[in-house]
N, C-alpha and C positions, 0 to 999 in steps of 0.2 A: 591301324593295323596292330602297332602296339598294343592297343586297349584288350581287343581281341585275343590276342597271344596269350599277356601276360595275366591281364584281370577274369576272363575266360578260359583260359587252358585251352583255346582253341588251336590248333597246328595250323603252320603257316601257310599250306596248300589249300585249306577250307577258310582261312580268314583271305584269303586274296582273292580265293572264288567270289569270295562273301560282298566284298567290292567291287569285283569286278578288275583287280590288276594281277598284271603278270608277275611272276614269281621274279625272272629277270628284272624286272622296272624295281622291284622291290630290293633287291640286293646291288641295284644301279649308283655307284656314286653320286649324288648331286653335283651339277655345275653351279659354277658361282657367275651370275647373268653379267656383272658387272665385269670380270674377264674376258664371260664368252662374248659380249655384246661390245667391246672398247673402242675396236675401230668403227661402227656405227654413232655408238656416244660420239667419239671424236670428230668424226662426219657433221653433226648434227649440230653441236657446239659450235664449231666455225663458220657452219653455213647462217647459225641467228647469230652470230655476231656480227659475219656481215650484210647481211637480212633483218633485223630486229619488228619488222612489220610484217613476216611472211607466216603463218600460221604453219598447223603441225603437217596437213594434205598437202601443201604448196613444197614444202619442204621435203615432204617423203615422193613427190612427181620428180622434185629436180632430180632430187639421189637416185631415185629409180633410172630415170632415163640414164645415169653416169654407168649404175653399178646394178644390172638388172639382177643379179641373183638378191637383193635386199630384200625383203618383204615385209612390209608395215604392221602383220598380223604374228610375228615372230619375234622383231626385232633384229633378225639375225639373217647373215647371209643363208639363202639355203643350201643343201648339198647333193652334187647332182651323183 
């Protein structure tokens, strides 16, 4: 988007068409995953410490079945 902007003089409205993102998404602060994601990390960590043989699917069924909003394709709890 930058490249487009500033090395193109293109405006911001036709460089995010150009993409294909929203103008919104574009002016969206970044989350820092490591924050948004802590109490999963934390989850995860405890469970292969006390687990050390249980791989990454075994590990995202238990959690699942505890804390169903989780989801293994996000990382993150979801939000209903």
């Amino acid at each position: 988007m930058r490249y487009l902007v500033e090395v193109h003089a293109r405006p911001l409205r036709r460089s995010c068409d150009c993409v294909g993102l929203s103008r919104a998404a574009w002016y969206w602060p970044p989350l820092d995953w490591t924050v948004r994601d802590a109490e999963l990390i934390a989850a995860l960590a405890g469970l292969v410490e006390d687990h050390p043989g249980w791989g990454f699917w075994k590990c995202c069924k238990f959690l699942r079945r505890r804390r169903s909003e989780w989801n293994h394709k996000s990382e993150s709890p979801r939000v209903s």
